[in-house]
Every structure is written in structure tokens, then in C-alpha cells.
C-alpha distance (Angstrom), angle and dihedral (degrees) to the residues before:
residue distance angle dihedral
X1 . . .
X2 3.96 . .
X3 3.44 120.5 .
X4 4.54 128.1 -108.2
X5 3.20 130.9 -67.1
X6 3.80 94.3 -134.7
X7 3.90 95.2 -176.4
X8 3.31 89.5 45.9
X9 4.38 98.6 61.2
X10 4.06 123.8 95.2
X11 3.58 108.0 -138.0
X12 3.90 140.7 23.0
X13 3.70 123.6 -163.9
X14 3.97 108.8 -164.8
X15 3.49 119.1 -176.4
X16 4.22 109.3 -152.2
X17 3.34 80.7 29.0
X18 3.69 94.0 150.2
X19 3.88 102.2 63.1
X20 3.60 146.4 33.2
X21 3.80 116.0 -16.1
X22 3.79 91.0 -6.5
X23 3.37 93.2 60.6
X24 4.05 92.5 41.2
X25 4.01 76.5 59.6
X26 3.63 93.6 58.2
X27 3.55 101.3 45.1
X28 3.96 95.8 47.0
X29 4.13 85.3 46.4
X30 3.96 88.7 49.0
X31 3.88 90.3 48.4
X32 3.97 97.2 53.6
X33 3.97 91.1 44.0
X34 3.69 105.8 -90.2
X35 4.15 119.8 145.1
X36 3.41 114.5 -141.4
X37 3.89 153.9 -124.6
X38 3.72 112.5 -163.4
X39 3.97 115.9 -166.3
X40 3.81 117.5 -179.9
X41 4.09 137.4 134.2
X42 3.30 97.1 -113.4
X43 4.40 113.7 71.5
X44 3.81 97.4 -176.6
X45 3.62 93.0 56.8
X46 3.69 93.9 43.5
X47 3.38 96.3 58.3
X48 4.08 91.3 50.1
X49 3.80 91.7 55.9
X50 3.90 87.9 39.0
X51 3.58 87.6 65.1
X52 3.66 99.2 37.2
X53 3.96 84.6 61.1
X54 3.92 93.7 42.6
X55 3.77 85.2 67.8
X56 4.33 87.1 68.2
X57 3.10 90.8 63.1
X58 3.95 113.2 -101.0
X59 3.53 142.3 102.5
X60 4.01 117.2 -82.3
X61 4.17 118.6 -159.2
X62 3.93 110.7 -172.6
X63 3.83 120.1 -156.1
X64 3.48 114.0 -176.7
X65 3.92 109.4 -153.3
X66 3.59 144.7 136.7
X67 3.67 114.9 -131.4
X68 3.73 94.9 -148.1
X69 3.84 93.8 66.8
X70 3.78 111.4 75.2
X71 3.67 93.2 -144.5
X72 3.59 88.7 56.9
X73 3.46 103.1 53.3
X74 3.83 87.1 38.3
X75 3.88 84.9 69.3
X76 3.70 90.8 45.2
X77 3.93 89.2 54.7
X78 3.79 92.3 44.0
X79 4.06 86.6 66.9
X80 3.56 94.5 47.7
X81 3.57 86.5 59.3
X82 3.78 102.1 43.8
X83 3.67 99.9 111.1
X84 4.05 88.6 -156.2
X85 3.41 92.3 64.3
X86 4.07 103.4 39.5
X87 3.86 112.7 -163.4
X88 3.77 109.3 -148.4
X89 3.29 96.1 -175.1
X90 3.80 135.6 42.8
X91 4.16 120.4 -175.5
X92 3.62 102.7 -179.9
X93 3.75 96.8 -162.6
X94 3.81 112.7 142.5
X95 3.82 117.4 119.9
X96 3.53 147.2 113.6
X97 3.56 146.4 -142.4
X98 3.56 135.6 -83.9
X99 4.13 108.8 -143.2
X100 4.26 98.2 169.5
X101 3.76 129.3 72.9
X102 3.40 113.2 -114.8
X103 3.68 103.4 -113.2
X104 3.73 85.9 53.1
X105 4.06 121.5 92.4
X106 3.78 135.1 -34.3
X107 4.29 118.2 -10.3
X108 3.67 88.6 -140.5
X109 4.37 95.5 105.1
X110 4.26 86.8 41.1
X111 3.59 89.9 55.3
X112 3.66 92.2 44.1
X113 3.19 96.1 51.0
X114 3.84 96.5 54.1
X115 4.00 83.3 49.6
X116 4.08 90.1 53.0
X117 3.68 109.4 26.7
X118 4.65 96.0 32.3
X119 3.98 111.5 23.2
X120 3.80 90.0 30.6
X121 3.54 96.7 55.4
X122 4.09 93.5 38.7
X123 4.00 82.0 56.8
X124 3.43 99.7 47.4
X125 4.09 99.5 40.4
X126 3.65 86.6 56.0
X127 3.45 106.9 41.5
X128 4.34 86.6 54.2
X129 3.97 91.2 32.3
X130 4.11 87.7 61.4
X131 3.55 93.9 44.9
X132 3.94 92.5 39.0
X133 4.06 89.8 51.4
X134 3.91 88.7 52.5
X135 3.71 95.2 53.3
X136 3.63 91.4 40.7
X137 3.92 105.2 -120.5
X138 3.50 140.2 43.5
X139 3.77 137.5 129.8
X140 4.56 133.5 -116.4
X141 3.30 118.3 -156.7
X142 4.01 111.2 179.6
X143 4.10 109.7 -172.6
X144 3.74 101.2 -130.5
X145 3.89 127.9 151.9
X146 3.71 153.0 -135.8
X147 3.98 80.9 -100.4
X148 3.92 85.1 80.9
X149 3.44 94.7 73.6
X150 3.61 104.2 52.6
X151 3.75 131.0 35.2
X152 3.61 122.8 -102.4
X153 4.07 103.9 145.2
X154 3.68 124.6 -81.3
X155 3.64 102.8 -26.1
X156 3.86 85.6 64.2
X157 3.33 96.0 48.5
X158 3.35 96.5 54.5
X159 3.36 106.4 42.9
X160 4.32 82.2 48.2
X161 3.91 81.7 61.8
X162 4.04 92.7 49.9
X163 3.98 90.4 49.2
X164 4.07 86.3 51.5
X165 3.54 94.8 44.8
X166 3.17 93.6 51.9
X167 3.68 99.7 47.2
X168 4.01 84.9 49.8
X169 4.27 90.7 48.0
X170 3.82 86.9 47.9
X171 4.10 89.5 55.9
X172 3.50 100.0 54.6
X173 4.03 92.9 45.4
X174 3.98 89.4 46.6
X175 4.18 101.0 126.4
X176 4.11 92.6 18.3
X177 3.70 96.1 98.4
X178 3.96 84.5 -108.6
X179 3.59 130.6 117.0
X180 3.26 142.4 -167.7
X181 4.00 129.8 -166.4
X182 4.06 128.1 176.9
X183 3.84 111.1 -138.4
X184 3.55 111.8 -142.7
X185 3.87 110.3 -174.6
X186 3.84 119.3 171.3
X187 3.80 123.7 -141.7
X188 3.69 103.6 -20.5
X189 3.94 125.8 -156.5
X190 4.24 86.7 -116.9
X191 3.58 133.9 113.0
X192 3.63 95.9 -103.6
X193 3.81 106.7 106.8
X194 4.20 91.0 44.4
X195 3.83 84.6 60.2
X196 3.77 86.4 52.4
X197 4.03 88.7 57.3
X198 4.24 75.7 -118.0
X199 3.91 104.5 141.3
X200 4.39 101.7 -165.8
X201 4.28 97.8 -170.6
X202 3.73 87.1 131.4
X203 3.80 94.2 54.3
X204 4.04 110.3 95.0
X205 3.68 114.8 -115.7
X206 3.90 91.2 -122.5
X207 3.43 82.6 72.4
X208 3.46 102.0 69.2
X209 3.65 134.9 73.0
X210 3.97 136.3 -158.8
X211 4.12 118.2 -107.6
X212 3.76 88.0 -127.9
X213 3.93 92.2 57.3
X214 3.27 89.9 49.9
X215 3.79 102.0 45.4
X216 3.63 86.3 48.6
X217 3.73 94.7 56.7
X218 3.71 92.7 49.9
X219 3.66 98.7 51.0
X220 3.70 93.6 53.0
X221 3.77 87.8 43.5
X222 3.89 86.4 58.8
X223 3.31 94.0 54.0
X224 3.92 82.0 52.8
X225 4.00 95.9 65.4
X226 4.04 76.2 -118.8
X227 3.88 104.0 163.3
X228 3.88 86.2 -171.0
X229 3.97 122.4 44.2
X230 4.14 119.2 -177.8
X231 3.17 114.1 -178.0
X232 3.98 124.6 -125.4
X233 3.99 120.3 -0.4
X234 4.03 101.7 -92.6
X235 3.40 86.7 62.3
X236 3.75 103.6 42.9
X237 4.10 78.3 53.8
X238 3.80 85.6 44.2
X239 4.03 93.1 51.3
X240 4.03 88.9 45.4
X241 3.58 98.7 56.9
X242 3.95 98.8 42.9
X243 4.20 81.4 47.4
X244 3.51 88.6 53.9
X245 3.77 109.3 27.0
X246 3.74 132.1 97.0
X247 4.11 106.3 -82.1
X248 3.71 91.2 -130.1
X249 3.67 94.8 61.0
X250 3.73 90.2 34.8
X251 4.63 82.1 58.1
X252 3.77 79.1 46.6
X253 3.57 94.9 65.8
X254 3.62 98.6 34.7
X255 3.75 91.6 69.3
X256 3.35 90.1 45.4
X257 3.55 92.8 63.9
X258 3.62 86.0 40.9
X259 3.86 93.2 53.6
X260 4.03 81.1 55.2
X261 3.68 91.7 66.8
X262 3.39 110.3 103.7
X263 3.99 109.1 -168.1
């Protein structure tokens, strides 16, 4: 089965779509054509970027939600569906980061983030992979990272449970004209780890890539049927090794990275 046409699809819903690589999402999507859904917590600032991407010349639908409350991302599901308004597109991309240990403090931000970054995304692939399958076409893509294959707390494994998923999802749609592909971008030049309170100074800058790099990639892996999309080549050779490598060394390197961490 060939791959998507991604220039060639109607409407993107992005959820984060207001920062960081979300919003990289949006831009890119606005550029080659797309119209847009926008789903984020806060309203306010998804109307400003809203308007910002009115001015390219395409049509901009906010959704104000929070995708730890089921009702929320009930609603959000509920316009996947709606077969008047197809979405050809999903980027399921909202998330944050996860800056304690796990034996440290209240549970309250691990739970949540299994509510935003596992159930929300099993919710919302389904509800658009159903109504993708009956129109016969339609594209997943499930924000996931390079932290999935090694083993740095919670945030690893849950991200390690989006690649799967994924993977799984992109299985059962294999012939429909659907696909689904698992980004996996490394450290990424965004605000995302000072939200976490997660200060990286001891992290080389070779490490890190640029949102628009790795939006790019994605895209064109999309249009590649690729189920999984890693960004740049060091970390493609990065992903192979920790797939392949010994799990003790992998643990090795995990708190490693950890040790980086400066709080």
C-alpha cells in the first residue's frame, strides 16, 4: 500500500497545537494548505495563534480542552467522528514532561500524564482511525520519543507504550488507506523541559534538534506509510542500538542521562 499524500488532505486537528512542536505542526500544515482544528487548555491563547494562522490563508477551528478530563477529550473525539466535518489528519501531540523521580513527592503529575499522553491518545486514535477506515484514508500521528526506548521513569514508560500502540493501531489499519506513524524526536530546541522545572545545561548541543527539522521529517515520513519516524540520523543510530543492545547497558545509559539533569 503506498504511502499519503500529506499536501494533498483537508483538515488537521492538532492537539498542543499552540506551543512547541504542536504549534510547529500547525504552521507547516497551514503553509501546505491544510485548515485546521486547534485543541489546547488554554482558550485565550488559542484564539491568538488561531488568528495568527488565519492570516495564511486557511480555516482555523479552536477547541479548548484539557486532555486529562474525560469529558474533554470525549468532545475532542466526538469531532473526529463527525462525518460532516471529516478530519484527514490527526497529530496527537499534546504532552508534557515529567521533571521528579518517581519515588519522590505526590503521584498526581504520573497519573496525569498516563491520562494525557496514554488513554488520551488511545481515545483519540480510535475515535479518527474508525472514521478514517470508513472513508478509506486518513493519517495518525502519535508524538512519542526517543525516551521510549530507554528507561528514564515514567515519561519513558509512557511514551514506550505510545510507540507500541501505535505500532499495534498501524497493524490493524494495514490495507485501509490509513496510517499510522510514531514520531520519536530526541531533545528538541522547545520549551518543553522548562515547563517540567527540568533545567538540561549539561546536555551537549549536538544533542538537540530544531522543531521544524523534525516536523519536516515526519511529514515526509507520512507520506512514506512510515509507522515509525526518528528524526535526524544520530538518533535513528541512537534508537537502533538501544533496540538492539543489551538492557543492562541500555539502564546504564539511562541514568546517565538522568545524572545530566540538572534540577
Amino acid at each position: 500500500m503506498g504511502g499519503v499524500t500529506v499536501s494533498a488532505m483537508g483538515t488537521a486537528l492538532v492537539t498542543g497545537g499552540t506551543s512547541g512542536i504542536g504549534a510547529t505542526f500547525a504552521r507547516q500544515l497551514a503553509d501546505r494548505g491544510h485548515d485546521l482544528v486547534l485543541v489546547a487548555r488554554d482558550a485565550a491563547r488559542l484564539e491568538a495563534v488561531a488568528a495568527d494562522l488565519r492570516t495564511r490563508g486557511v480555516g482555523v477551528e479552536v477547541l479548548a480542552a484539557d486532555r486529562a478530563v474525560r469529558a474533554d477529550v470525549q468532545r475532542v473525539a466526538d469531532r473526529l467522528a463527525d462525518p460532516a466535518r471529516p478530519v484527514d489528519l490527526l497529530v496527537n501531540n499534546a504532552g508534557f514532561g515529567l521533571g521528579g523521580r518517581i519515588l519522590d513527592g505526590d503521584l498526581a503529575e504520573h497519573e496525569r500524564a498516563i491520562d494525557v499522553m496514554a488513554r488520551a491518545v488511545l481515545l483519540l486514535s480510535v475515535a479518527a482511525a474508525r472514521a478514517m477506515r470508513s472513508r478509506g484514508r486518513g493519517a495518525i500521528v502519535n508524538v512519542s520519543s526517543v525516551a521510549g526506548f530507554i528507561s528514564m521513569g515514567s515519561y519513558s514508560a509512557v511514551k514506550s507504550w505510545v510507540t507500541v500502540f501505535s505500532e499495534g493501531l498501524a497493524g490493524e489499519l494495514h490495507g485501509s488507506g490509513v496510517t499510522v506513524t510514531a514520531l520519536c524526536p530526541g531533545f528538541v530546541h522547545t520549551e518543553f523541559h522548562q515547563r517540567a522545572g527540568v533545567r538540561m545545561s549539561k546536555l551537549p548541543e549536538q544533542a538537540w534538534i530544531d522543531g521544524e527539522t523534525v516536523v519536516r521529517q515526519c511529514l515526509r515520513d507520512v507520506a512514506a506509510a512510515r509507522v515509525v519516524s526518528v528524526p535526524t540520523l544520530r538518533y535513528r543510530v541512537l534508537v537502533a542500538l538501544a533496540r538492539s543492545g543489551p538492557r543492562p547497558a541500555v539502564r546504564r545509559v539511562s541514568r546517565a542521562i538522568v545524572g545530566m539533569r540538572s534540577r
